[in-house]
C-alpha positions in Angstrom: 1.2 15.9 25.9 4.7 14.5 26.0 5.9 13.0 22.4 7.1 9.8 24.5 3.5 9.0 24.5 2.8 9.3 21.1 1.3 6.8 18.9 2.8 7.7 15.4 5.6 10.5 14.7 7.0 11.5 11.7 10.3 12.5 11.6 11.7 15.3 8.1 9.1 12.7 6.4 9.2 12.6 2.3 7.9 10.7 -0.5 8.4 11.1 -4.0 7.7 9.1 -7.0 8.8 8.6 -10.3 6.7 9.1 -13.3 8.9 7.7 -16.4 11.3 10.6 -16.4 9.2 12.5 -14.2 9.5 12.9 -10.3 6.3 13.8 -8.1 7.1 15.0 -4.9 4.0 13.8 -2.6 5.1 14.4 0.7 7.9 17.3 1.4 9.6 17.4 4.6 6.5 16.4 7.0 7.4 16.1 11.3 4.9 16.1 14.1 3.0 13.4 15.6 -0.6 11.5 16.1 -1.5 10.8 19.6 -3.3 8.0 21.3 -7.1 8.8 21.0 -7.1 12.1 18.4 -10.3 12.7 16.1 -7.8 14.2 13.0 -8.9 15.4 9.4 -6.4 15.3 6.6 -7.5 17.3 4.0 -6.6 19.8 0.9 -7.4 20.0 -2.8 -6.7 17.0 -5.0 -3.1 16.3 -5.5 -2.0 18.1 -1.9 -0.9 14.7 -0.6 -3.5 13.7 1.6 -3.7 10.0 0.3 0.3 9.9 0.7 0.3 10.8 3.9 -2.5 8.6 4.9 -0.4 5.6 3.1 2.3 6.7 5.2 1.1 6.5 8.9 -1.2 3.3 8.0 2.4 1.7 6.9 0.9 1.3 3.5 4.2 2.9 2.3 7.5 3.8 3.4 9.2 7.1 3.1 11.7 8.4 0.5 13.3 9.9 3.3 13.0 10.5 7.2 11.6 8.3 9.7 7.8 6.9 10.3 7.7 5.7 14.2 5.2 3.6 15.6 4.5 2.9 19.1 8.1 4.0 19.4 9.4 1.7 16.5 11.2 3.0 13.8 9.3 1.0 11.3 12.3 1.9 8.7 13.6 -1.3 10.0 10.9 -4.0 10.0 10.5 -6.2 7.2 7.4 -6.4 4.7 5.9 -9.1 6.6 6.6 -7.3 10.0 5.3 -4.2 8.8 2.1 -6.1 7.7 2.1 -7.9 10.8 1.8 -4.8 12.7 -0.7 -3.1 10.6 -2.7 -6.1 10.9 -2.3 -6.2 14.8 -2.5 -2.1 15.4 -4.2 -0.6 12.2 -7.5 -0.6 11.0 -8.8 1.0 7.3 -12.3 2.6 6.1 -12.2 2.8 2.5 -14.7 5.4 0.5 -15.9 2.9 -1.1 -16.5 0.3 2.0 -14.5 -2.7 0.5 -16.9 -4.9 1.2 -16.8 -8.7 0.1 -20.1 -8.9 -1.8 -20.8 -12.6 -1.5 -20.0 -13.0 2.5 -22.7 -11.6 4.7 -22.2 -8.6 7.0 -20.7 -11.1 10.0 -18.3 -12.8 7.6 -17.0 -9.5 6.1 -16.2 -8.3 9.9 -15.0 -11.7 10.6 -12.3 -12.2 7.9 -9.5 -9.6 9.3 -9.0 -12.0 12.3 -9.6 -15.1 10.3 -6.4 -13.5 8.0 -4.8 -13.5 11.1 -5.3 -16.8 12.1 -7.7 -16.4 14.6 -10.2 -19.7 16.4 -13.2 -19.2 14.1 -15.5 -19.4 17.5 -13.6 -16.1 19.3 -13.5 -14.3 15.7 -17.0 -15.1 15.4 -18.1 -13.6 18.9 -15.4 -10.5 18.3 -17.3 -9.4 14.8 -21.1 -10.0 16.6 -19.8 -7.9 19.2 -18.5 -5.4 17.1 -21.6 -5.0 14.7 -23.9 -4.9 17.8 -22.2 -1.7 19.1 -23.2 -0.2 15.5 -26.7 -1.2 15.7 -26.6 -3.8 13.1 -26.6 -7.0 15.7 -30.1 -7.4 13.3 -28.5 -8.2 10.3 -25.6 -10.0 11.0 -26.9 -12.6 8.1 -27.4 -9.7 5.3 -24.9 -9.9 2.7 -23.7 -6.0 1.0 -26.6 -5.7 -1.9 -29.1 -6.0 1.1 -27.4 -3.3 3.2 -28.1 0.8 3.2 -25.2 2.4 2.4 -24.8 3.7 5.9 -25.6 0.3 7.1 -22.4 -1.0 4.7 -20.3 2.1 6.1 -21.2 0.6 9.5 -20.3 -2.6 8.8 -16.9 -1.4 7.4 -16.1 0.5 10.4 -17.0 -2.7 12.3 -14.3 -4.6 10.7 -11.8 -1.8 10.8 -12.5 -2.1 14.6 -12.9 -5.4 15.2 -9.0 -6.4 16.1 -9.1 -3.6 18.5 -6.3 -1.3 16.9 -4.7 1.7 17.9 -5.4 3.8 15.0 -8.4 3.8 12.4 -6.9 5.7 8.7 -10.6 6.4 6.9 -10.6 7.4 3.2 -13.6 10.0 2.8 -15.7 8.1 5.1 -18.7 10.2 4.7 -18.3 11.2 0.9 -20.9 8.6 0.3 -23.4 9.0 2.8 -26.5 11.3 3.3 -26.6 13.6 6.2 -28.2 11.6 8.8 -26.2 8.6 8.3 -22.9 10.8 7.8 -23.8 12.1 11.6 -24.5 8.7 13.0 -21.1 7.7 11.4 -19.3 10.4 13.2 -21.2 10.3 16.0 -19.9 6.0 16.5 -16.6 6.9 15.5 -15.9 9.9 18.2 -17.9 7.9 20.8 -15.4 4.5 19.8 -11.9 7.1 20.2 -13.3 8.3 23.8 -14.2 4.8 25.0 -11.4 3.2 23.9 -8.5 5.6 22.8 -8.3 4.7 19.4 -7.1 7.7 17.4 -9.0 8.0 14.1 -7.1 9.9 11.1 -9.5 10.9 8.2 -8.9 12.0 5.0 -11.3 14.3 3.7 -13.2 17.4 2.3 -16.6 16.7 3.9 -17.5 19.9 5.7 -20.4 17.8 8.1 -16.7 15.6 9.2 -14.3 18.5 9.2 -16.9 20.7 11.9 -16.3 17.8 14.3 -12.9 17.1 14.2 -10.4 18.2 17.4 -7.5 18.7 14.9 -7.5 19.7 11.2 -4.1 19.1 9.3 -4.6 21.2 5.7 -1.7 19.8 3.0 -1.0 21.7 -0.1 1.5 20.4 -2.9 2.7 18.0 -0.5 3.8 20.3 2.3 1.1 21.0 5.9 0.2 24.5 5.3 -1.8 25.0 8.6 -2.5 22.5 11.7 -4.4 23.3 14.4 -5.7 21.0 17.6 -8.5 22.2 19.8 -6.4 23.7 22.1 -4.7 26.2 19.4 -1.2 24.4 19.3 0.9 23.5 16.1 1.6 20.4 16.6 2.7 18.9 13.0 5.4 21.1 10.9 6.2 21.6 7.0 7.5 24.0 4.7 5.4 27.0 3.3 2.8 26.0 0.8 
């Protein structure tokens, strides 16, 4: 697939941070590429820069040096505002531990990206219904979070995450918290949601049950991608030897 086409591409990409007198290098000299529609997994022992790199592509954080590019934008050059505006138009977020607002019901906490945003209460309202129908919880649009399984309140967070339609989903651990037959059902939405409509979903985790269904795994260690292999056998992201 032609890098033209890609939806994200990191270019020499660092990140360090400092620590008093200390420096921590996250993120060491990263390049490759996330493409429209990829099911990836981030993932590597604690500290390997997994969460780094996730801040990175959802343009949570900006690089120390290289280049983030999005959609073809350098996003180097945007503004904090235009770099929120563009997360908030293209990116959506699943947090491990859902996020959820615990006094709006399961409608209101889908609803409230697009009211951020400015949206006619009446379209975000039919948006979020639509949304939580398509993962089976049009039956308890009125439940608020204490009255919702956890896999129902995973559901509900991936619902919001989709509802503005974006171009990329960046899940933190999206399974860590669920049992196996919810964790399945979870996947099993998400992959049907990147076929159907291209989104590309980039996970960071360690769940094995997530990791077995992925079409890409990208393994980080102290900062650096150690391995990275797509379905079809190609190395498509690059970095220095762990």
């Amino acid at each position: 697939m032609s890098k033209s086409l890609a939806l994200l591409e990191m270019r020499g990409v660092s990140k360090h941070y400092l620590l008093g007198e200390s420096r921590i290098d996250a993120l060491k000299g990263v390049s490759g590429a996330i493409m429209p529609g990829e099911f990836v997994a981030v993932w590597g022992p604690s500290g390997s820069g997994k969460s780094t790199f996730c801040n990175l592509i959802g343009l949570l954080d900006t690089p120390s040096s290289g280049s983030v590019s999005f959609k073809g934008q350098d996003v180097a050059g945007l503004s904090d505002e235009q770099r929120s505006e563009l997360r908030n138009s293209s990116i959506g977020f699943v947090f491990q531990s859902f996020n959820l607002v615990p006094v709006l019901s399961a409608l209101e906490n889908v609803m409230l990206p697009l009211q951020i945003d400015g949206t006619p209460a009446r379209e975000a309202r039919a948006a979020a219904t639509a949304r939580l129908n398509e993962v089976g919880l049009g039956g308890h649009l009125a439940h608020r979070p204490a009255k919702l399984s956890g896999g129902q309140q995973q559901r509900v967070a991936i619902a919001r995450a989709l509802v503005g339609a974006p171009a990329l989903v960046v899940a933190d651990e999206p399974t860590a918290n669920l049992d196996s037959d919810n964790a399945l059902r979870v996947i099993a939405l998400m992959r049907a949601i990147s076929k159907s409509e291209g989104t590309a979903f980039v996970f960071s985790t360690h769940d094995e049950r997530l990791l077995e269904r992925v079409d890409r795994r990208i393994t980080l260690c102290d900062g650096v991608v150690t391995d990275d292999h797509a379905a079809s056998g190609v190395i498509a992201l690059r970095g220095q030897s762990c």
